[in-house]
C-alpha positions in Angstrom: -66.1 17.9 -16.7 -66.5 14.8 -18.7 -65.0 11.3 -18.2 -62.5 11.7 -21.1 -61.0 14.9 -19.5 -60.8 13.0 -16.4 -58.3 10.4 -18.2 -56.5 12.1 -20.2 -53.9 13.5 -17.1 -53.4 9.8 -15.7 -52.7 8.5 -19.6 -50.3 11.3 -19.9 -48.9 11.0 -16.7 -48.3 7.0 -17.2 -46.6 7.8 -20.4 -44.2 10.2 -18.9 -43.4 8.2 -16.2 -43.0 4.8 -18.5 -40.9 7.3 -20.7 -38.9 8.2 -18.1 -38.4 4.7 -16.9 -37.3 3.7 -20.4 -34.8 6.4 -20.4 -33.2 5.3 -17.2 -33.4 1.5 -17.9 -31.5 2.6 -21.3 -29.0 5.0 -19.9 -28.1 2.3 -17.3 -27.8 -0.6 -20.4 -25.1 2.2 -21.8 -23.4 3.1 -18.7 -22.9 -0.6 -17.3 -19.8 -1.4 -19.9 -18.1 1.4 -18.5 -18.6 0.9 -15.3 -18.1 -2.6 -15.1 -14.8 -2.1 -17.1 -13.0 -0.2 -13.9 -13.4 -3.8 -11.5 -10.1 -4.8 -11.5 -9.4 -8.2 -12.7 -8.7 -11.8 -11.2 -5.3 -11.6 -11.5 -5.2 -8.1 -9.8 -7.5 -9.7 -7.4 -4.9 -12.8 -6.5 -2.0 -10.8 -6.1 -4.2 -8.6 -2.5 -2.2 -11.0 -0.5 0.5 -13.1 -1.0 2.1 -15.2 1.3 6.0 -15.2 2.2 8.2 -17.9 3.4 10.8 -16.6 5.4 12.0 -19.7 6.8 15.5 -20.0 4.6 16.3 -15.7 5.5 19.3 -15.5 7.7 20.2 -12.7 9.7 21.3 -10.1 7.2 19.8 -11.2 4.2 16.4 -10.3 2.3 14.4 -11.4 -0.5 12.0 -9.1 -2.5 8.3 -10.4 -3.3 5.9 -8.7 -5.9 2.5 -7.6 -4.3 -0.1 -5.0 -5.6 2.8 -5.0 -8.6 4.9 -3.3 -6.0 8.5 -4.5 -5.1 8.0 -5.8 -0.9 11.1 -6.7 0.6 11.3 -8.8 3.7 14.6 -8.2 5.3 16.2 -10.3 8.7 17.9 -7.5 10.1 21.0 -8.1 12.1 21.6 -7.3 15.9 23.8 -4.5 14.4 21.4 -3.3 12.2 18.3 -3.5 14.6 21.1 -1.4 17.0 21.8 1.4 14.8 17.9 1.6 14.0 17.2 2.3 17.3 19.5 4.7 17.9 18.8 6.9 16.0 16.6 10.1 17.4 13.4 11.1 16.1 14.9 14.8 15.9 16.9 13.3 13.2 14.5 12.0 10.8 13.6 14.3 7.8 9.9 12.0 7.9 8.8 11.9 12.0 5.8 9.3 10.5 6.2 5.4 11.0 4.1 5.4 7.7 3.3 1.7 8.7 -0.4 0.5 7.9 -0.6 -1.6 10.9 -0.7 1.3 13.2 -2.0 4.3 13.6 -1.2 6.9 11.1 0.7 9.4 13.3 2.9 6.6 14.9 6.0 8.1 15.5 8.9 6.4 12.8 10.7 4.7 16.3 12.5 1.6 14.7 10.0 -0.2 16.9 7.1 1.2 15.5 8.7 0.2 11.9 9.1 -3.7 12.9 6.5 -5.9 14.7 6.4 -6.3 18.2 8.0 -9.6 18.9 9.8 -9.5 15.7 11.8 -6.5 15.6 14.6 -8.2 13.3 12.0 -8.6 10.5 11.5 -5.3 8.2 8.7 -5.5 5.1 8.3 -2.8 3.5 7.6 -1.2 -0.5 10.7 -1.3 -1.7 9.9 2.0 -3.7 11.2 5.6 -3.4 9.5 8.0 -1.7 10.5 10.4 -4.4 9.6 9.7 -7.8 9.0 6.0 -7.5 12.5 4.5 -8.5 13.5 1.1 -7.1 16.3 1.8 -4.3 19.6 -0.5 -4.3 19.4 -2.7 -0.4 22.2 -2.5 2.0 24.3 0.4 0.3 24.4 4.4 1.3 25.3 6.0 4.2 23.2 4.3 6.9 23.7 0.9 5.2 19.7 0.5 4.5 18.8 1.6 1.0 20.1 4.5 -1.8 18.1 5.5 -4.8 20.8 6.4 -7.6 18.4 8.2 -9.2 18.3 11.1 -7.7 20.4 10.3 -4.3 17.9 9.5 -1.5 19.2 7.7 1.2 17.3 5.0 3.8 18.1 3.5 6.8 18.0 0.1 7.8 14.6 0.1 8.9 13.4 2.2 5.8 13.4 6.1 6.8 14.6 8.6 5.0 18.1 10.1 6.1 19.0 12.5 3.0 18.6 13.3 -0.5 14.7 14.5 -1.6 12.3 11.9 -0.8 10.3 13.3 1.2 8.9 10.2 3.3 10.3 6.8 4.9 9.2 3.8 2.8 6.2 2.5 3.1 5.4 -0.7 5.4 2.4 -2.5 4.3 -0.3 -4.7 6.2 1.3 -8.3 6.9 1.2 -10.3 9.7 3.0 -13.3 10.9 0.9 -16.5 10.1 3.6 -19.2 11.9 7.0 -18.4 12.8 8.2 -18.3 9.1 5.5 -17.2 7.1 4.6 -13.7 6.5 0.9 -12.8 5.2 1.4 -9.4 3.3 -1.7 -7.6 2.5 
C-alpha cells in the first residue's frame, strides 16, 4: 500500500462527515422559524397569573376575571349557599371528581374539596361548560349555581354538574390566597 491510498479514506471520511454537518447545521437554520413560532407570546405569557381583589365581594355576589383567555369567576358564597353545597351526596353527582388542580386528581367533588380549607365561602372556578365550551349564566337553574342555555346543563353552587349533558363539574384552577382579599389565580 502506498501513502496516497492511506489518505484517501480519512479525506473522504472528513468530507462526509463535514457534509453531514452542513446538512444538519442547515436543516436546523430552516427548522428554527418554525419552531420558534409555537412559543407563545408576552402577552400570553402575562395573562399565567393574574391577581384578584376580592376585598369589595359581599356574601352572594361574584365578579368574573379573564385568565388563560378563559372566563374565572370568584364567587362569596352565602351561608345558604355553602349549606346546600354540602348537602348534597356524592351518590348524587353525575361527575364524583373535585376536578380542582390544587388537589389530587381523584379528590372526591365534596363542596369542601371544591373551596379552600379556611375559606370555604370562596368558589373560583372556569366559568366554562363542561359540554361544548358555552359560557354558563351565574346564580340561575335548578340548584341556584349556574345553567348553560345552550344546550341545558345545570351547576350547582359550588360548580358540579346536576343535569343536562356536560359531562364534568367546572373546572377550579390553581389560586391561592396571597392576603385576606387577594386571590393569586394560576
Amino acid at each position: 500500500m502506498s501513502a496516497t491510498e492511506i489518505e484517501d479514506p480519512n479525506r473522504r471520511d472528513f468530507l462526509y462527515v463535514a457534509t453531514g454537518m452542513a446538512a444538519v447545521v442547515g436543516a436546523g437554520a430552516f427548522a428554527w422559524p418554525f419552531i420558534d413560532q409555537m412559543r407563545p407570546d408576552a402577552s400570553t405569557l402575562a395573562l399565567s397569573t393574574v391577581e384578584v381583589d376580592v376585598s369589595s365581594l359581599a356574601p352572594g355576589s361574584s365578579l368574573v376575571v379573564k385568565w388563560r383567555g378563559k372566563p374565572v369567576v370568584v364567587r362569596n358564597r352565602t351561608p345558604e349557599e355553602m349549606k346546600s353545597g354540602e348537602d348534597v351526596k356524592l351518590s348524587d353527582l353525575k361527575d364524583p371528581l373535585a376536578r380542582n388542580a390544587n388537589l389530587p386528581s381523584d379528590a372526591p367533588a365534596t363542596d369542601a374539596n371544591r373551596s379552600t380549607p379556611g375559606k370555604e365561602a370562596w368558589m373560583v372556578m372556569v366559568q366554562v361548560c363542561t359540554h361544548l365550551g358555552c359560557i354558563p349564566l351565574g346564580q340561575e337553574g335548578e340548584f341556584g349555581g349556574w345553567f348553560c342555555p345552550c344546550h341545558g346543563s345545570v351547576y350547582d353552587t359550588a360548580g358540579r354538574i346536576r343535569h343536562g349533558p356536560a359531562p364534568e363539574n367546572m373546572e377550579i384552577p390553581v389560586f391561592k390566597f396571597i392576603s385576606d382579599t387577594k386571590i393569586l389565580i394560576g
